[in-house]
C-alpha positions as CSV (number, residue, x, y, z in Angstrom):
1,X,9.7,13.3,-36.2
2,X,10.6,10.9,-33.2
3,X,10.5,11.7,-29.6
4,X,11.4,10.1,-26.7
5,X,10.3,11.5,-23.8
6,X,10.0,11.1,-19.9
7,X,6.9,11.5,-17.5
8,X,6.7,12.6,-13.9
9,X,4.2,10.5,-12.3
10,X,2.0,11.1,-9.3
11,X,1.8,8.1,-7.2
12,X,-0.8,9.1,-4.7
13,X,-3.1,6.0,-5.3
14,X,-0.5,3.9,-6.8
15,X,-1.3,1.1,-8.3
16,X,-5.2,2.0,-8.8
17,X,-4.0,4.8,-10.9
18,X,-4.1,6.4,-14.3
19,X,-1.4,9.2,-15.6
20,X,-1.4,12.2,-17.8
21,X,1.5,12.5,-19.6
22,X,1.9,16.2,-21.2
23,X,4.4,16.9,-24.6
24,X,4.6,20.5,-25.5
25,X,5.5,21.8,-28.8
26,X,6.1,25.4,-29.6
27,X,8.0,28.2,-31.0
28,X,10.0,30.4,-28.4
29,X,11.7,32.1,-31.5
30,X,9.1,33.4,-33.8
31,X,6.0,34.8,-32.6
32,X,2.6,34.1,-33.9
33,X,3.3,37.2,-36.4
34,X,5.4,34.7,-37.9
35,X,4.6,31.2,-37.3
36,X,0.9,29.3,-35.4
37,X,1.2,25.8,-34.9
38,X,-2.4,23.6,-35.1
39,X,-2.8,19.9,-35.2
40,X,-3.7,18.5,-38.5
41,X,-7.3,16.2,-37.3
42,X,-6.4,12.5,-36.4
43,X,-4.6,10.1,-34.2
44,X,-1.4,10.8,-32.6
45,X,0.7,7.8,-33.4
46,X,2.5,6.3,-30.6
47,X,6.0,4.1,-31.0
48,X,4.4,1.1,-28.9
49,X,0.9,0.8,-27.1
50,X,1.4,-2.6,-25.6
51,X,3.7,-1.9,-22.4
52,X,3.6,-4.3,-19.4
53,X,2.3,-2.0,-16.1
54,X,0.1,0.5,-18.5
55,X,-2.8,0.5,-21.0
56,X,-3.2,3.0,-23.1
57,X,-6.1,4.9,-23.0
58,X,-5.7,7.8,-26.2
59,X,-4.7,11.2,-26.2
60,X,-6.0,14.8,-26.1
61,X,-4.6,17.6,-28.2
62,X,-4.9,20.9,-27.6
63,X,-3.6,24.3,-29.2
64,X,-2.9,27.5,-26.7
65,X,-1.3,30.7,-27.0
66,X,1.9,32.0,-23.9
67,X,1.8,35.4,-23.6
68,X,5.3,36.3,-22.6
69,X,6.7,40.6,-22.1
70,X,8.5,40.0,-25.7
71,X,5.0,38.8,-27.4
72,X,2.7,35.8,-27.4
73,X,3.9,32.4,-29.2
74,X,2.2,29.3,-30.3
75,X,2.6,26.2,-29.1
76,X,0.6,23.0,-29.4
77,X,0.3,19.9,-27.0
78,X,-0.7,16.9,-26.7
79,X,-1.8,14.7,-23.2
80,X,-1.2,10.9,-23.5
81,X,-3.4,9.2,-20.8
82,X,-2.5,5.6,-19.2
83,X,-4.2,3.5,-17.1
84,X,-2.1,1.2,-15.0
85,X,-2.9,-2.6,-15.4
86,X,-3.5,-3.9,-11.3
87,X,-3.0,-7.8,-12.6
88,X,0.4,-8.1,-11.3
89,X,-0.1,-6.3,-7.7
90,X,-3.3,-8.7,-7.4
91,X,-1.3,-11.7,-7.7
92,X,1.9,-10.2,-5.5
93,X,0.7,-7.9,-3.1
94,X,-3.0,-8.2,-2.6
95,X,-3.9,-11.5,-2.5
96,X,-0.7,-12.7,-0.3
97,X,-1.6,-9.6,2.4
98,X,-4.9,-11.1,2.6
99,X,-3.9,-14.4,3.2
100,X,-1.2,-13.5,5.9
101,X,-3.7,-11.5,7.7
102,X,-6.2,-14.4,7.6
103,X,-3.7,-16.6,8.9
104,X,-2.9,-14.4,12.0
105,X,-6.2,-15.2,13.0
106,X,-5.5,-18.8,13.4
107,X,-4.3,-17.5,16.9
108,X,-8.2,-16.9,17.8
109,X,-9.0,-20.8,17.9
110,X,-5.4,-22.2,19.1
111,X,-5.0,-22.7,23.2
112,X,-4.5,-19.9,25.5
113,X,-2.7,-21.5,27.0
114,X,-0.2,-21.9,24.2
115,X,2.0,-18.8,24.5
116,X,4.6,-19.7,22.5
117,X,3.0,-20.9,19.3
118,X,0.6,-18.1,19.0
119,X,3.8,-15.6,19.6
120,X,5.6,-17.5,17.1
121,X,2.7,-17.4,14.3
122,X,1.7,-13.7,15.0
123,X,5.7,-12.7,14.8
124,X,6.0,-14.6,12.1
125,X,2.8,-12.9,10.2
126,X,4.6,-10.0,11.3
127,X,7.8,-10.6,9.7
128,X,5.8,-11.6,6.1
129,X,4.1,-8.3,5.6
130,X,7.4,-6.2,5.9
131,X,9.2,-8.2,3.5
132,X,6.2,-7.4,1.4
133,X,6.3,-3.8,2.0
134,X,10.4,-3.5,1.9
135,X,10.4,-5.6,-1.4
136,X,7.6,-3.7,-3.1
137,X,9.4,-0.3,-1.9
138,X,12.8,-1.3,-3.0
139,X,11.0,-1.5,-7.0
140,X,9.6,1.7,-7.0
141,X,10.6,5.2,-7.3
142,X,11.6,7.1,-4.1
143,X,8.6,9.6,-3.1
144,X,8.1,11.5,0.0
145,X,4.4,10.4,0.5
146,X,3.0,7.2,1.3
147,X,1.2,5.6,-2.0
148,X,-1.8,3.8,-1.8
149,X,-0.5,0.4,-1.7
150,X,1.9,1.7,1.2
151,X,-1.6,2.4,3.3
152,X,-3.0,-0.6,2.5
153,X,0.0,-2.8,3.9
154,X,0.1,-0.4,7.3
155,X,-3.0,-1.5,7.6
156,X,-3.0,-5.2,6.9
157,X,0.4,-4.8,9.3
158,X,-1.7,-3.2,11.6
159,X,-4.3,-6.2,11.9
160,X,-1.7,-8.6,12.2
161,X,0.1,-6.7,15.3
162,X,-3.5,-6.4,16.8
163,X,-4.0,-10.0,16.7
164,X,0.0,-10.1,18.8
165,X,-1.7,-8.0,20.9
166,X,-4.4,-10.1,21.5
167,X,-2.4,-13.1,22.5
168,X,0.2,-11.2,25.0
169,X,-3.1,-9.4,26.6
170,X,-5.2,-13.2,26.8
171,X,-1.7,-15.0,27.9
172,X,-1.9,-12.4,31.0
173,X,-5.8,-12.9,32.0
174,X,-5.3,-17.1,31.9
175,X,-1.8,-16.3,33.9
176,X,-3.7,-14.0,36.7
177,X,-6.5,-16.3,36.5
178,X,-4.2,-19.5,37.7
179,X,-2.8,-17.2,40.4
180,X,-6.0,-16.7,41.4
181,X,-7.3,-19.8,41.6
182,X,-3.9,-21.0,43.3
183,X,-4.4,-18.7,46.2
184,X,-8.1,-19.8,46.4
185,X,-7.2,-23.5,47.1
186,X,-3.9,-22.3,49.2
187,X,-6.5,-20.4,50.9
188,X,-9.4,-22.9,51.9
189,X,-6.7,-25.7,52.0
190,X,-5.1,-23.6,55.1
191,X,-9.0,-23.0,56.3
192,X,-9.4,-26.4,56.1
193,X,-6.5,-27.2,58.3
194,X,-7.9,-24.7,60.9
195,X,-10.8,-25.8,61.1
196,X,-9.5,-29.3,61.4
197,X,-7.6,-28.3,64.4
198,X,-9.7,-26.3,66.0
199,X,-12.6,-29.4,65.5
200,X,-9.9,-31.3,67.7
């Protein structure tokens, strides 16, 4: 017998994790007066172990009894267990995240004064890490809870706006700063005039 069957995943730590995939075989016809199902001991053979996002890790059978008002039938079932291979996210998502966020950091050592190519590389860091996230979204299924790999770009997304931040709040300090020093020689130039006069 051949079966082809689907799996609901759980994508909670997505893509650091492994899956259980259950297949249930039993009898809801004859009751286990008439028929009990047990695995014969050995290896449950599977169509294809090499897949591209998964390794495969075995599988658990396991006999059990449902007790239903009409009598109790037999069913049998096994648990295939997957492990998902993280190569392809390294090389996609991880290691480009990292490098983007080290690269807003570049603003650290450029000039303060230099508003408008630190704006432009933090906006631009900015821009990277939600293509990544929209891109990497828009290949996997739709789920109503963030996945691991979704916390781990709201937070690389969260260093790079910090280091935005950083720039609009140290673009203010050197602007106040001129000010300041501006009124400070308006004001001892106009003291120095006064005293000038008054010298006279």
């Amino acid at each position: 017998m051949t079966i082809i069957a689907s799996c609901v995943l759980e994508l909670h730590n997505f893509p650091l994790d492994s899956q259980k995939c259950h297949l249930e075989i039993g009898s809801y016809g004859y009751s286990v007066d008439d028929i009990v199902y047990e695995w014969i001991p050995g290896e449950v053979a599977l169509g294809n172990k090499k897949m591209a996002q998964f390794e495969y890790e075995g599988a658990q059978l396991t006999s059990d009894f449902n007790v239903y008002s009409m009598g109790n039938y037999s069913s049998i079932t096994v648990t295939f267990l997957f492990r998902r291979r993280i190569g392809y996210f390294l090389i996609q998502v991880y290691l480009p995240a990292i490098f983007v966020v080290m690269l807003s950091w570049i603003v650290f050592w450029m000039e303060k004064s230099d508003i408008g190519t630190r704006m432009g590389l933090g906006i631009t860091t900015i821009l990277t890490i939600m293509f990544l996230l929209g891109s990497l979204n828009g290949n996997l299924p739709k789920v109503s809870y963030p996945k691991a790999l979704d916390w781990y770009l709201l937070v690389s997304f969260t260093f790079v706006f910090l280091s935005l931040i950083e720039c609009v709040i140290v673009y203010i300090f050197v602007k106040n700063g001129k000010d300041q020093k501006m009124k400070c020689k308006i004001g001892e130039i106009s003291l120095t005039k006064r005293l000038g006069s008054s010298i006279k």
